[in-house]
N, C-alpha and C positions, 0 to 999 in steps of 0.2 A: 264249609268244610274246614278242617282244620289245617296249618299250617307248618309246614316242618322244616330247618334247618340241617342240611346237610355242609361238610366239611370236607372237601377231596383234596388230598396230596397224591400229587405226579412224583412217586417216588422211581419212575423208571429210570437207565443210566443213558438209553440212546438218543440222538438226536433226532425223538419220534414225538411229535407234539399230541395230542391227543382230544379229541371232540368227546364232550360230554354231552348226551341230551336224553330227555322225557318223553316220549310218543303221546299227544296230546295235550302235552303243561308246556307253557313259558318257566320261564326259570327266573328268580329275579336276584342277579348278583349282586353281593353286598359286600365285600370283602375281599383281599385279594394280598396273597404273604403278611398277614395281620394287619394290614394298613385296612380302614373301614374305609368306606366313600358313598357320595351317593347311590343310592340303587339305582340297576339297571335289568330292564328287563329284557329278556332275550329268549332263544329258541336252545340254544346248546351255547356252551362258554367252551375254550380250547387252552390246555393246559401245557406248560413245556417243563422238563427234568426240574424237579426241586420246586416247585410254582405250587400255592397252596390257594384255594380258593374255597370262598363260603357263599353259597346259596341259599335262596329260600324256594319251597316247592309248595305251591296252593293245592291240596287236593280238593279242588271244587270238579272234576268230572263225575260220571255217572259210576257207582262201583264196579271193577272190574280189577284185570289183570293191565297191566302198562311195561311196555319193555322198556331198562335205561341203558341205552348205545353210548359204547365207545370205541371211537373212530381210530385209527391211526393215520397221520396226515405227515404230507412229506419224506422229510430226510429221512423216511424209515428203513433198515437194513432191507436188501436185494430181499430176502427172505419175507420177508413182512409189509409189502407192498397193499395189502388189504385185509391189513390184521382188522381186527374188531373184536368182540366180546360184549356180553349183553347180562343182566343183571334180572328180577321180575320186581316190579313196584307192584304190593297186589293192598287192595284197598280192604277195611274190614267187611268182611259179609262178602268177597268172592270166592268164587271156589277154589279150591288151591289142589286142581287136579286137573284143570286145564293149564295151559299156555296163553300168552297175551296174543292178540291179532298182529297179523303182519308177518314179513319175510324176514329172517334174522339174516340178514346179508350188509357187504360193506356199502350198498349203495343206499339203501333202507334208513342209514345212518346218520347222512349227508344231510345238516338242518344247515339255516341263518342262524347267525351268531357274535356272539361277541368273541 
């Protein structure tokens, strides 16, 4: 499969760190506020205000739909205790009229990580 290069900046303002992850890919860090480094491979990377990091994303599974979580962890406002938000990774040739498998919930979200 092919290989894709993603780029995420944590531009939120609170002191809410945030879990990124793939339902069924590792992720393989390579970057982190422009500084390269060796790759690492992981399950979800965790980002804090202003933290900019570069991934690579192997789409080697079967085609489908894939949900990409993200978590809020911590110091999050009273209010925000189990935020989350979810994204569709959809591979070419799925149908794009279902939904990816699984529970969009904050505990669903919860991977190993760098």
């Amino acid at each position: 499969g092919y290989r894709y290069r993603f780029r995420i900046i944590n531009a939120e303002f609170l002191n809410c760190p945030i879990e990124v992850s793939v339902d069924n890919h590792t992720i393989t860090v390579i970057s982190s506020d422009g500084n390269n480094f060796s790759p690492v491979k992981a399950d979800s990377v965790v980002t804090y205000a202003g933290e900019r990091f570069d991934f690579v994303l192997n789409a080697d599974q079967p085609i489908g739909l894939y949900w990409m979580r993200f978590r809020g962890l911590m110091d999050c406002d009273e209010r925000f205790k189990s935020a989350h938000q979810a994204s569709v990774l959809q591979y070419q040739g799925a149908s794009n009229t279902d939904y990816p498998e699984g529970d969009l919930d904050y505990e669903q979200a919860r991977k190993e990580g760098l």
